[in-house]
KOLTI-640671 format. One line per 2 residues: number of its first residue (from 1); their letters; for each residue z, x, y of N, C-alpha, C. Coordinates in steps of 0.2 Angstrom, whole numbers. Each point is the difference from the previous one (the first is absolute). Layout:
BEGIN
NUM = A = Z X Y Z X Y Z X Y  ...;
END
This chain:
BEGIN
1 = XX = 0 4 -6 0 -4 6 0 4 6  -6 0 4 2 4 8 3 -2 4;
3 = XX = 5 1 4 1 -1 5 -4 2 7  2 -8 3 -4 -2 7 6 5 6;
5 = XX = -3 5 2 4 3 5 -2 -3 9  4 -2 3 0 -2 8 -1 7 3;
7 = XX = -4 -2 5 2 7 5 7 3 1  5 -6 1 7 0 -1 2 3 -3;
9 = XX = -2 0 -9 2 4 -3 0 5 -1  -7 4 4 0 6 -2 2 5 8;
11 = XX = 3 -5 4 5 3 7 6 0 -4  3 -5 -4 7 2 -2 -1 5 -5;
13 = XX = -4 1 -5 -2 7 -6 2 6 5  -4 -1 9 1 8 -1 7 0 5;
15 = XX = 2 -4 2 8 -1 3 5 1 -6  -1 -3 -7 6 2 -4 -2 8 -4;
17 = XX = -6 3 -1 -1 5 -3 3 6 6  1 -1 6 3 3 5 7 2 -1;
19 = XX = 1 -8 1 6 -1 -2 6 3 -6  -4 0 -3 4 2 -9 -4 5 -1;
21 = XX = -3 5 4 -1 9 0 -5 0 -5  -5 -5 -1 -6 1 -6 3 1 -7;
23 = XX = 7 -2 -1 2 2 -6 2 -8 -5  -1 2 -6 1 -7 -6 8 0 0;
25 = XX = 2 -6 3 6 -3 1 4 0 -10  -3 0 -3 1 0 -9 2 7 -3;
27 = XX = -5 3 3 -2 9 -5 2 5 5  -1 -2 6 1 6 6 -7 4 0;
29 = XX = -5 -3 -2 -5 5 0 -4 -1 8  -1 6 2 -1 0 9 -11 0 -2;
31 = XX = -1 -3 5 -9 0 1 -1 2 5  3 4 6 -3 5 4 7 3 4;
33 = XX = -4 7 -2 6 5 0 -3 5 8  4 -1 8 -1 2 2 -8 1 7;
35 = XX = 0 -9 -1 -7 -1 -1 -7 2 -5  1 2 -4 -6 3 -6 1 -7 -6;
37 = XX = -5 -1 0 2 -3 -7 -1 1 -7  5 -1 -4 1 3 -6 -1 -4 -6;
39 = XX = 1 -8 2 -1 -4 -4 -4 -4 3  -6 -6 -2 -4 -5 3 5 -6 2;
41 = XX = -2 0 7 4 -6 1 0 -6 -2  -7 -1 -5 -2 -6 -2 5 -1 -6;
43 = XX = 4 5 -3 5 -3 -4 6 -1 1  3 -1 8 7 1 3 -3 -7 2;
45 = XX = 3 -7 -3 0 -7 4 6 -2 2  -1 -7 5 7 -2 0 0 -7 -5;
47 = XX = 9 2 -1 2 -6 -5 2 -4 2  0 -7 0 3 -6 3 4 -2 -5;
49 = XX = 8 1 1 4 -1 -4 1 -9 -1  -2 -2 5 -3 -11 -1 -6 3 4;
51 = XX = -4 -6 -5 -5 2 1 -6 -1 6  -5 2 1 -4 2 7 -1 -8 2;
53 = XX = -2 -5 -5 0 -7 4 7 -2 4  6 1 -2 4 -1 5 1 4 8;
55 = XX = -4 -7 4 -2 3 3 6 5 7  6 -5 -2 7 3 4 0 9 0;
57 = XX = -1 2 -6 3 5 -1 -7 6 -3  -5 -2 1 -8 2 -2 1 8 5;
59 = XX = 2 -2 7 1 8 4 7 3 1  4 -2 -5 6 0 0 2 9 -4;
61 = XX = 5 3 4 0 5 -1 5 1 -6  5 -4 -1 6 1 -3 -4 -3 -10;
63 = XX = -5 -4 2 -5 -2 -5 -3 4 -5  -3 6 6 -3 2 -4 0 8 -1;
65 = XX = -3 3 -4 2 7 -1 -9 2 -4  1 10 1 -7 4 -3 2 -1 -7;
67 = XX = -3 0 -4 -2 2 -6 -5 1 -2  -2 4 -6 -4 3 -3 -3 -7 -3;
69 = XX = -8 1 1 -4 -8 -4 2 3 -6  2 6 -4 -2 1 -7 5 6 0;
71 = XX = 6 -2 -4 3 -5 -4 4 -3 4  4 2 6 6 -3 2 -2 -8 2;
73 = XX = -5 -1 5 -2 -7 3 0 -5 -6  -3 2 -5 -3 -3 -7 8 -3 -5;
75 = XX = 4 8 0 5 -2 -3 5 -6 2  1 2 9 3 -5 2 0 -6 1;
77 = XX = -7 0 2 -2 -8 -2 -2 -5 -3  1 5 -6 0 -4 -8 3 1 -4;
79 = XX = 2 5 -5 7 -1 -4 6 2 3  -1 3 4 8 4 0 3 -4 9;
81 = XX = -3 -7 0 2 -2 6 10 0 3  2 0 -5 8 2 0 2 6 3;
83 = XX = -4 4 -2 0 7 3 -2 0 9  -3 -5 1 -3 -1 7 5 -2 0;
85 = XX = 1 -6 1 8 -3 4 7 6 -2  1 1 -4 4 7 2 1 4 6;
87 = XX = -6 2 2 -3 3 2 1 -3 8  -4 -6 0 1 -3 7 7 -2 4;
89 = XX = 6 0 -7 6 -5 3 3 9 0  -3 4 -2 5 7 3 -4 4 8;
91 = XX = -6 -4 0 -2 3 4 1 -6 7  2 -6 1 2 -5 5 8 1 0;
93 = XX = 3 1 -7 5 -4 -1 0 -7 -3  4 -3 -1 2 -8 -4 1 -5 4;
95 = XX = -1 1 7 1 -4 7 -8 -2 3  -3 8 -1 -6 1 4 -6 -2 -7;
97 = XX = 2 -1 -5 -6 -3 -7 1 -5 0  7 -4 4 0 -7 -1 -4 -2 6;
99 = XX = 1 3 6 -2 -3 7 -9 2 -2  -3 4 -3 -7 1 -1 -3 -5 -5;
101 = XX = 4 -2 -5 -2 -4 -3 0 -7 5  4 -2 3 1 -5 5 -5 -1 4;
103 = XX = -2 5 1 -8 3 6 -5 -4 -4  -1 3 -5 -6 0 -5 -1 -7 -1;
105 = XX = 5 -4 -2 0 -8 -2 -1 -4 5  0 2 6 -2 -4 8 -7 1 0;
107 = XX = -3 -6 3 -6 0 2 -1 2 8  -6 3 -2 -3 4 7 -8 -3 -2;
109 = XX = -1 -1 7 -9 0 3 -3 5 0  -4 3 -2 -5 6 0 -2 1 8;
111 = XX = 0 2 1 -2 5 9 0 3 -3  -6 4 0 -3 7 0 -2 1 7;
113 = XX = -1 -2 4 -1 1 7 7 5 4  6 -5 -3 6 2 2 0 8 -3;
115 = XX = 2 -1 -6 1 6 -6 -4 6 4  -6 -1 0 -1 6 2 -1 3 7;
117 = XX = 2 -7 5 2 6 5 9 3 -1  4 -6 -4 6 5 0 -4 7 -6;
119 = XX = -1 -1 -5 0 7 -3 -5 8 4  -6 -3 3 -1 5 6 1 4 5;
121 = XX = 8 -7 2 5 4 6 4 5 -5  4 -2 -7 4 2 -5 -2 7 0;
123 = XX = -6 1 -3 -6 6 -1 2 4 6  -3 -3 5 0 4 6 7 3 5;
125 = XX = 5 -5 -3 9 3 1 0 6 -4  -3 1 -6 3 5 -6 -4 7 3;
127 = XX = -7 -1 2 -4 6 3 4 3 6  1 -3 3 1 2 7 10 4 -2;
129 = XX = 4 -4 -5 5 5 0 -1 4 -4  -4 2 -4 -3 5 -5 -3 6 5;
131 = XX = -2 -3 6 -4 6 4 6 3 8  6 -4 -3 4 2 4 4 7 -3;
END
């Protein structure tokens, strides 16, 4: 099955592989060392811990994390999804996996118009203190 990527998604792709140092949130394995690449980036995705139709939490940073498409992203989001909420409730907490799941089960309108002038300015907050 392919996924249908928004413009949207592919401003939040390069916001959280910034974000989380181009490294697999699972294995620790890093895809670019020092700017050089060492791994292809086409196998560093993000994982939506609920999933990308919920639209609440779809640009949602606490949602989501890098992983390896092969094997981490695969593993987590098929047999060993216990190992994913492990995972997520040590990385929120038991407060912030309740209040993410709470996110997640509300409904939101799609604005892609909104989403991505916030994720633009988001991008463009992270450049400018990068270059500070």
């Amino acid at each position: 099955m392919k996924i249908h990527l928004r413009k949207t998604d592919k401003l939040f792709t390069k916001i959280i592989r910034i974000k989380q140092d181009f490294t697999c949130q699972r294995c620790g394995m890093k895809y670019v060392f020092d700017g050089v690449k060492v791994r292809s980036l086409q196998n560093l995705g993000v994982s939506h811990y609920f999933s990308r139709r919920k639209e609440n939490t779809r640009f949602d940073l606490d949602n989501c994390d890098l992983l390896c498409n092969i094997p981490c992203h695969r593993l987590w989001e098929g047999e060993d999804r216990a190992e994913y909420t492990e995972f997520m409730i040590k990385k929120l907490g038991q407060d912030g996996y309740d209040l993410l799941e709470y996110r997640a089960n509300q409904y939101k309108k799609r604005d892609d118009a909104m989403i991505e002038l916030f994720l633009k300015e988001t991008l463009k907050n992270h450049e400018e203190d990068n270059i500070c």
